[in-house]
N, C-alpha and C positions, 0 to 999 in steps of 0.2 A: 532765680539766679542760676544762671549755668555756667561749668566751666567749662573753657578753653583750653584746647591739646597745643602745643608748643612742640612743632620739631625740635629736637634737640640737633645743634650743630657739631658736637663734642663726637667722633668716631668712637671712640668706647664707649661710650654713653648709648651709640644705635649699635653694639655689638650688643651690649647685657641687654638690652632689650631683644634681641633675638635668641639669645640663652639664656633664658629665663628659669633658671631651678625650680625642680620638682616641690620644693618642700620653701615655702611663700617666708622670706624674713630673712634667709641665709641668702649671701650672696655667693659669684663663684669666685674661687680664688683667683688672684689679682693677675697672676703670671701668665690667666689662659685669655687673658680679654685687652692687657698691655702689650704681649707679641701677640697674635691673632696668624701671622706668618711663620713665626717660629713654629709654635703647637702644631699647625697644617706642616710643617717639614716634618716633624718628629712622627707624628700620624703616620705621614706618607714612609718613612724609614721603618718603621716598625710593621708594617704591612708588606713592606719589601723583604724586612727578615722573613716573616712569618710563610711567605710565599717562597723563599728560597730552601727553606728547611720543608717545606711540604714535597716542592719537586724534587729532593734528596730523598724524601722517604720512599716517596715512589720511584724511585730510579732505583733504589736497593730490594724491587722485591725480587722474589726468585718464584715466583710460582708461574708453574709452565712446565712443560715437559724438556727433558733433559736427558742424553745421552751421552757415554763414554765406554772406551776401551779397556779395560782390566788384564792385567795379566794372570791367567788363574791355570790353574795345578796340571790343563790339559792342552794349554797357548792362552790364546788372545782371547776372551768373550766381550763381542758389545754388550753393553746394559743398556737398559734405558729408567728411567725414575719418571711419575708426575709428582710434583711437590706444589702446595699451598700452603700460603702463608694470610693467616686471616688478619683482618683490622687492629684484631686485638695483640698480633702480634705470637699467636700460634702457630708450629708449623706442625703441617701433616704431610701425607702421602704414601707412594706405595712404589718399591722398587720391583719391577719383574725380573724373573729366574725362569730358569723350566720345569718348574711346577706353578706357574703362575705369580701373579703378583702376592707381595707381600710386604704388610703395610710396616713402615716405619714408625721407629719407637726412641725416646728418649731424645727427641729433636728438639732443636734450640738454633735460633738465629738472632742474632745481636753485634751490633757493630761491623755489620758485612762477613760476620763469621758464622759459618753453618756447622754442625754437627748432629747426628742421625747415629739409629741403630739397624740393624736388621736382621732379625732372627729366622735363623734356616734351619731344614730339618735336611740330615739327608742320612740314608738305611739307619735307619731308626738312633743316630746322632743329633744334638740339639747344636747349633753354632751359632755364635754372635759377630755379625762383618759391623765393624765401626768405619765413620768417614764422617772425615773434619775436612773443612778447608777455606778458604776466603771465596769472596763475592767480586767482580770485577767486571762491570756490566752482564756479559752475556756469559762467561765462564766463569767456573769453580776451579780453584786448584787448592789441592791439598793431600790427602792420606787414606788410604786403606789402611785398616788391619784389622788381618783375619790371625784367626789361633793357628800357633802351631800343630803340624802333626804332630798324634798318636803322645796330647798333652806336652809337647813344645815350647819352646817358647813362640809369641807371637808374632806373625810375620807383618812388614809395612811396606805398600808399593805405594810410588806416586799416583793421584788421581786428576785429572783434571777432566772435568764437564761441558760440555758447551749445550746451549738451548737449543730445543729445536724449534724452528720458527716457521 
């Protein structure tokens, strides 16, 4: 005696048999095999989010070199920075001076806001220049400050960066 396979005419009926659960006796819930269109919308939106917040993240990174204008104690100094921002969400880099570069410290980038330290020496003085500022495609703007003279209070000049590309 042998049996006979019987197309089934029923459309959910030929959907569960194409999604056939890993685990034999359970079926899949009712909701994903009675819209079958709905679920493929929902699928297709939630991979739209997922793809919208990816090109976000990558639109905020800042690593790349970077230069700006400063007003310092003898005029105008260009600067320039490289900055990296790793997967994980670290940032590094290294701001030059003239005695060469020197790496940044206490850097933090979150919510298109940056902030950095950089420790200078100069005739045998230690100093600390801070800079905050927002991310805005290709420019930073935000703040210097450096200490006051001769123990001061500390002084804030605007900052703003742009990439160099």
């Amino acid at each position: 005696m042998s049996a006979k396979i019987v197309p089934s005419t029923d459309r959910r009926s030929s959907w569960k048999s194409l999604l056939v659960p890993s685990n034999p006796g359970r079926e899949w819930p009712s909701q994903f095999l009675s819209h079958p269109m709905k679920t493929l919308r929902n699928l297709a939106a939630a991979f739209l989010a997922a793809s919208v917040l990816t090109v976000a993240a990558f639109a905020a990174d800042l690593t790349g070199n970077w230069k700006w204008t400063a007003q310092g104690r003898n005029g105008p100094m260009e600067t320039t920075a490289q900055l990296t921002l790793s997967k994980e969400g670290a940032l590094s880099g290294t701001v030059a001076g003239r005695n060469g570069d020197t790496p940044i410290s206490d850097a933090s980038f979150k919510d298109g806001t940056i902030a950095f330290a950089v420790k200078r020496e100069f005739n045998g003085n230690t100093f600390v220049i801070k800079y905050e500022g927002k991310l805005e495609g290709d420019t930073i703007t935000g703040t210097i400050e450096r200490p006051g003279r001769d123990g001061g209070a500390p002084t804030k000049a605007e900052w703003k960066a742009t990439r160099v590309k």
